[in-house]
C-alpha positions in Angstrom: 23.9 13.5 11.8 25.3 16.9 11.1 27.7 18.0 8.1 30.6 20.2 8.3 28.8 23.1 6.2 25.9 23.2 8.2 25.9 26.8 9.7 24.1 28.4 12.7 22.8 31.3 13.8 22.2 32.8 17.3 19.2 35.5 18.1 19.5 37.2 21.8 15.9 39.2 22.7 17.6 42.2 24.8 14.4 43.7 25.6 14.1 47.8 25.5 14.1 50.7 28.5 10.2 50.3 29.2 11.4 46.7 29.9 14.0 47.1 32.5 11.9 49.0 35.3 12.8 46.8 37.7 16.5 47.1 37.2 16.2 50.8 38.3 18.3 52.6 39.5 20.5 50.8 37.6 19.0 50.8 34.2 18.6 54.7 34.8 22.8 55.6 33.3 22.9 51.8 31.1 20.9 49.7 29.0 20.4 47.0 31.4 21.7 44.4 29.0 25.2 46.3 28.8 25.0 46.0 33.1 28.7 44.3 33.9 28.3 40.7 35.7 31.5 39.4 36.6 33.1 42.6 34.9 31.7 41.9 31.5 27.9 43.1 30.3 25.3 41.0 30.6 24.5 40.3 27.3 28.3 39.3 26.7 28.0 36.2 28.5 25.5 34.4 26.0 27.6 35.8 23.4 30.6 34.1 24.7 28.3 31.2 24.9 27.3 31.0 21.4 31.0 31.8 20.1 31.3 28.3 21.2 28.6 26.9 19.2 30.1 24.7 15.9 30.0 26.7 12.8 28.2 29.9 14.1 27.7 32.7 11.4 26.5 35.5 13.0 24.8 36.6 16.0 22.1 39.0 16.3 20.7 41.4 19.2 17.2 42.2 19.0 15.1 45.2 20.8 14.1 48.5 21.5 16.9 50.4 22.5 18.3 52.9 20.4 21.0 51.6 17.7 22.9 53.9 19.0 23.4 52.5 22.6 24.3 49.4 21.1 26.7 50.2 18.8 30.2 51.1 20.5 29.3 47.3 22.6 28.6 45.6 19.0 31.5 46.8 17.3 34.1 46.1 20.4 32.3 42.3 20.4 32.8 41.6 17.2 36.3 42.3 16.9 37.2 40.8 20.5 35.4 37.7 19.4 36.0 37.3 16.2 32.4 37.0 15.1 30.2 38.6 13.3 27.2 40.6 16.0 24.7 42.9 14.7 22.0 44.8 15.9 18.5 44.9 15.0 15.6 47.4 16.7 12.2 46.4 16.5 10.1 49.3 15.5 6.8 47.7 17.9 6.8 45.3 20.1 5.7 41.4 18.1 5.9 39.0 21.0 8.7 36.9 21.6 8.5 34.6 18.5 7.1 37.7 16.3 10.1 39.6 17.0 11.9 37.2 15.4 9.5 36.3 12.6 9.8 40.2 11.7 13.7 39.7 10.9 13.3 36.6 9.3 14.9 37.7 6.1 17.9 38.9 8.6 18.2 35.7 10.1 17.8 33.4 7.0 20.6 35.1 4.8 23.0 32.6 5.9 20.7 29.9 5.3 21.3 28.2 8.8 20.3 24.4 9.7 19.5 26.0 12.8 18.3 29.0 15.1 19.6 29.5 18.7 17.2 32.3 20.6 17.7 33.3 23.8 16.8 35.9 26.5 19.6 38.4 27.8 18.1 37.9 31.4 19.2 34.6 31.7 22.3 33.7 33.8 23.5 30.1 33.4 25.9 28.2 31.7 24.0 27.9 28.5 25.2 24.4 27.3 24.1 25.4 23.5 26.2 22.9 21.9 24.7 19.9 23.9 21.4 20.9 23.1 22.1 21.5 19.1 23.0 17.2 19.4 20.4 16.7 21.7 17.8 18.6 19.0 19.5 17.0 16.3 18.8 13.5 17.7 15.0 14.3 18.2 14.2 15.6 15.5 11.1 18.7 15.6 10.5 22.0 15.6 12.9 22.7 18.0 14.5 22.1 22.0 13.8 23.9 25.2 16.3 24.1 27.7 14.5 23.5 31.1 15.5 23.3 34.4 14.3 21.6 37.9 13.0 24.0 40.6 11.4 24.1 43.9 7.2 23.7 43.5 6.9 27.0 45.5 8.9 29.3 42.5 7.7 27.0 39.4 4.8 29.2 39.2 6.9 32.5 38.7 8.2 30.9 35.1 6.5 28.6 32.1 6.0 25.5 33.6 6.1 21.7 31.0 6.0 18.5 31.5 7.9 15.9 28.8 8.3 12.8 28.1 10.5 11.2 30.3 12.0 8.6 27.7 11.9 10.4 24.7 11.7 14.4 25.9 9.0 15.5 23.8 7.3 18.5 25.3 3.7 17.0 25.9 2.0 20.0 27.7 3.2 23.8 28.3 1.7 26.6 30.6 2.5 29.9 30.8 2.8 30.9 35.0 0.1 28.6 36.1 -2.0 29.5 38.8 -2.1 25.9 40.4 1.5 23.3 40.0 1.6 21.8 37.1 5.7 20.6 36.9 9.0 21.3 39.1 10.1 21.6 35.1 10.4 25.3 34.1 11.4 27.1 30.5 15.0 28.6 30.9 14.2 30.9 28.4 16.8 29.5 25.7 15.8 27.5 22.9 17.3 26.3 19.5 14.9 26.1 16.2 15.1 24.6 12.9 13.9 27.4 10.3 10.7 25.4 10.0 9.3 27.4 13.3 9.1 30.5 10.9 5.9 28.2 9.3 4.8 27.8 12.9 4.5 31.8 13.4 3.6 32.6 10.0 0.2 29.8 10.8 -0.8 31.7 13.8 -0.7 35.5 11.8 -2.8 34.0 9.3 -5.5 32.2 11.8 -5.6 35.5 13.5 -6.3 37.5 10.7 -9.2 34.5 9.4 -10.3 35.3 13.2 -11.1 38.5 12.8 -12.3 38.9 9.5 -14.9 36.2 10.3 -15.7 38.1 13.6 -16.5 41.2 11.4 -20.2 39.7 10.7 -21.0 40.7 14.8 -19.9 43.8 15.4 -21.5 43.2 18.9 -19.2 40.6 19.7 -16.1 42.4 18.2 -16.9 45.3 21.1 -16.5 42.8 23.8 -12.9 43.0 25.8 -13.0 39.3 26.1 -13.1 38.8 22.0 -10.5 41.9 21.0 -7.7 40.3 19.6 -4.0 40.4 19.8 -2.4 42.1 16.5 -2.0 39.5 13.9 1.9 40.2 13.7 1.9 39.7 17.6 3.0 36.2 18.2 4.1 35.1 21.6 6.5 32.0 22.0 5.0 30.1 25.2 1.4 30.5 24.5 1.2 30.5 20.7 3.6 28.3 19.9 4.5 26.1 22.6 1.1 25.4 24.4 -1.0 24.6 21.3 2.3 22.4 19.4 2.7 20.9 22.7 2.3 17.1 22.3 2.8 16.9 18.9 5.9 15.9 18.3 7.1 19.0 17.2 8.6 20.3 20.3 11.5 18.2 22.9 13.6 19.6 26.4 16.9 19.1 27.0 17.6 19.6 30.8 20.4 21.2 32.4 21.4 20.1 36.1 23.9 23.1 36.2 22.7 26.8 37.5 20.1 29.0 36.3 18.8 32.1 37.4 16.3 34.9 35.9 18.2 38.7 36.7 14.9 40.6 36.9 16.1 43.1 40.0 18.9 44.5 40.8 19.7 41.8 43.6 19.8 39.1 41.3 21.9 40.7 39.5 24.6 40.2 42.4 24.0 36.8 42.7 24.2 36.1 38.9 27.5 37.8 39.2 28.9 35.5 41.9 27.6 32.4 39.4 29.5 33.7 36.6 32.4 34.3 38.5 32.6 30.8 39.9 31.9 29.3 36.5 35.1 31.4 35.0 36.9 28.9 37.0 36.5 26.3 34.9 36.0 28.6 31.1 38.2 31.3 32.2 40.4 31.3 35.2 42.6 33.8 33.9 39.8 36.4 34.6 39.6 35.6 38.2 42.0 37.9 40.5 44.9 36.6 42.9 46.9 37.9 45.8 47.9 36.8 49.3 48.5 40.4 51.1 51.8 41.2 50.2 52.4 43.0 47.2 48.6 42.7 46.0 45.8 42.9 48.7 44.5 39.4 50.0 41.7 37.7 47.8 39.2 34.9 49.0 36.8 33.1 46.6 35.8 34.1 43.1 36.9 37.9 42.6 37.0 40.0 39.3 39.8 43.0 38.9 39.7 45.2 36.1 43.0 46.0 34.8 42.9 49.6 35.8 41.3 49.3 39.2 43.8 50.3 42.0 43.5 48.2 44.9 45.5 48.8 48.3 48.1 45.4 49.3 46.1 46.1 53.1 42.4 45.3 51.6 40.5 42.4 51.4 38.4 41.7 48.6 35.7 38.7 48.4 34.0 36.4 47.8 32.2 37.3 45.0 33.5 40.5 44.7 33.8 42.1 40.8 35.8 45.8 40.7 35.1 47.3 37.1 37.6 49.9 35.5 39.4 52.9 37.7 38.2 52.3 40.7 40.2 53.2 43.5 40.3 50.8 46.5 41.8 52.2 49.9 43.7 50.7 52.9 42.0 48.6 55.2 38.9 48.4 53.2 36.7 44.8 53.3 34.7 43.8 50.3 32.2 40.8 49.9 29.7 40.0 47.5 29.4 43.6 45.7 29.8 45.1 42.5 32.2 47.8 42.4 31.3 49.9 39.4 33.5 52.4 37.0 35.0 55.1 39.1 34.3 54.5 42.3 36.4 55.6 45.2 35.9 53.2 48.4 38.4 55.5 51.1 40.4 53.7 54.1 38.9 51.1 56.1 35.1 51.5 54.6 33.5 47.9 54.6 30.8 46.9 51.6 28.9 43.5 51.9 25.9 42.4 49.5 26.3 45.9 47.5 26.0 47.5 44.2 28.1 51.2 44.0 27.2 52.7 41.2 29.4 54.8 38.9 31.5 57.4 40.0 30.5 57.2 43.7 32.9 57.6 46.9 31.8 56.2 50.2 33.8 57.7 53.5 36.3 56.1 55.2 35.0 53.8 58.0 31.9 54.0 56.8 29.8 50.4 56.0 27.6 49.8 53.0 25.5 46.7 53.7 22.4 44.7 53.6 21.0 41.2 54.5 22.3 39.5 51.5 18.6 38.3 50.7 18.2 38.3 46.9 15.1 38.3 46.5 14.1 41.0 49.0 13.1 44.5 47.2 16.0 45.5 49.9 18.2 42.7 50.4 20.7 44.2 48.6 22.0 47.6 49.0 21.8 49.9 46.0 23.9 52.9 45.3 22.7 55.1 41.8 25.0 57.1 40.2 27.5 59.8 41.9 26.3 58.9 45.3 28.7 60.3 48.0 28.1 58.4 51.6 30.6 60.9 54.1 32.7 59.1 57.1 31.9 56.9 59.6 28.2 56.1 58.0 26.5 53.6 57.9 24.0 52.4 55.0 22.0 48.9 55.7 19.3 48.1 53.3 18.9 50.8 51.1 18.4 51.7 47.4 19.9 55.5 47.0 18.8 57.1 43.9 21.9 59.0 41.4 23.8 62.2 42.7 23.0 61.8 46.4 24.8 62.7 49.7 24.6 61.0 52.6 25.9 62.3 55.7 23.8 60.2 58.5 23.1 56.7 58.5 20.1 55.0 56.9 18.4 51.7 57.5 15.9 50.2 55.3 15.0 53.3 53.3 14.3 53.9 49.3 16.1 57.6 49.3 14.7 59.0 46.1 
């Protein structure tokens, strides 16, 4: 259905610092989109995705950080892979689909067939080319990736229900307060340029809103009645919601994984499901060793280049050890991210960790939590420059940047 010069063009929503507050401590020293996963930033990974799109033109990041804080990671991307990424800051906040109505002029310069957008908080496999045929052989406004979850977390995302023969979206709701559908919005969608009518239509019916609700001033005072700012425009419950059941909107469904990275702790766990899914896209990232010359390696682990790691350690699962860190004799890692800098001395033993930059943790000492995800402390946190002294032991605990520990701690925040 397609033709060779059809081009594309990919929109990531990377959010802004008064978005990531649930990241902290993280977020504190990094955007959290430029946080490594697997050893690459967060936001590289739908990158990578969309590089594999079919006649992709260019990619843009939009949000509130600073250009700035983008601009060494944009510049490095585009030249590694070979395609065209720029960044755009949004001067307010417009909602998800307003924020890209606002750089529509950006966005149609290459006159694209179609329009990938998709949130940087997303870990999955995003099969982007499988939805553009699937979208192409519906026909509409555009496709939702969606996903099956238990009942008891569908409630924590947008939950649909479609058609089960012809996947049309027929209904849409935004975090229900009673189950609607074990079917949930993955947050990644792909749009014909027709959805910039869609947005423009609910501007201009907010703006006939409230010069009609001029005439009662009365009313205009109530909370209930004050209105969102015309240029506000939010994907799920302008768009999607009112459209649903109109043809206009279909779901493609993806049986592979799919995880939100909201906290810190699901950051760890989208790491390991990148990790394992370099297996199959690039295996070549994925560390190797048997004890001998380099130290013995179980399960998916990630090496950076100039991380030295002692032949006596053993490192994973689901282990990822970012640039010069220094990993001693004896030490045990599994499921941690080791992060720029880090000294881990002789015989220390992390497991279900983040160590943040520049830290050094004692030798025998352990860093380690339950492993629960989804626990405010189920994984342990290490900020910035955090110095844990031999033979202690830290079990549950988020540390806030440039702290010492020289006793042992046990489910504590340590700001």
């Amino acid at each position: 259905m397609g033709s060779s010069d059809e081009r594309v063009v990919a929109v990531i929503m990377v959010g802004g610092p008064t978005k990531g507050t649930r990241f902290r401590p993280l977020s504190l020293n990094i955007p959290k989109p430029l946080f490594p996963l697997a050893g690459q930033p967060m936001v590289h990974h739908p990158i990578s995705a969309c590089k594999r799109i079919p006649n992709l033109a260019q990619i843009y990041l939009i949000g509130f950080y600073e250009e700035r804080e983008f601009a060494l990671f944009v510049s490095s991307i585009s030249n590694e892979l070979k395609v065209p990424v720029r960044y755009l800051r949004e001067d307010k906040p417009h909602g998800s689909a307003g924020g890209l109505y606002n750089f529509r002029d950006f966005i149609m310069e290459d006159d694209p067939s179609h329009i990938f957008l998709l949130n940087c908080d997303v870990c999955c496999s995003f099969p982007l080319s499988e939805m553009l045929e699937g979208h192409k052989s519906y026909g509409g406004l555009g496709t939702i990736l969606v996903n099956k979850v238990s009942p008891e977390l569908a409630s924590q995302f947008g939950e649909l229900v479609a058609d089960p023969v012809t996947n049309e979206l027929l209904h849409y709701t935004e975090k229900p307060e009673t189950f609607v559908s074990d079917r949930i919005n993955c947050g990644v969608y792909v749009f014909t340029p027709e959805i910039f009518t869609a947005i423009q239509g609910v501007s201009t019916q907010r703006k006939e809103r409230a010069t009609l609700r001029r005439v009662t001033s009365f009313e205009a005072l109530q909370p209930a009645n004050r209105n969102l700012p015309t240029d506000f425009v939010r994907l799920d419950q302008d768009i999607l919601s009112p459209l649903a059941g109109k043809k206009q909107f279909y779901v493609y469904e993806t049986m592979d994984f799919w995880e939100q990275i909201k906290t810190p702790g699901m950051s760890l766990k989208s790491s390991g499901l990148y990790l394992a899914q370099y297996r199959i896209i690039s295996p070549d990232l994925l560390a190797s060793g048997d004890g001998l010359k380099n130290a013995t390696i179980s399960g998916d682990v990630y090496i950076h280049p100039s991380a030295k790691v002692h032949p006596t350690a053993k490192i994973g699962p689901n282990v990822s050890i970012s640039a010069n860190a220094r990993i001693g004799a004896g030490v045990r890692l599994v499921s941690c991210i080791i992060l720029d800098g880090v000294e881990i001395k002789e015989n220390a033993v992390v497991i279900h960790a983040i160590v943040g930059w520049k830290s050094s943790i004692g030798r025998w000492s352990r860093v380690q939590a339950s492993g629960d995800y989804n626990a405010k402390l189920g994984v342990t946190i290490l900020g910035e420059s955090v110095t844990v002294e031999e033979e202690v032991v830290v079990t549950n605990s988020i540390v806030l940047p440039n702290k010492t520990l020289n006793l042992s701690v046990q489910d504590e925040i340590l700001l």
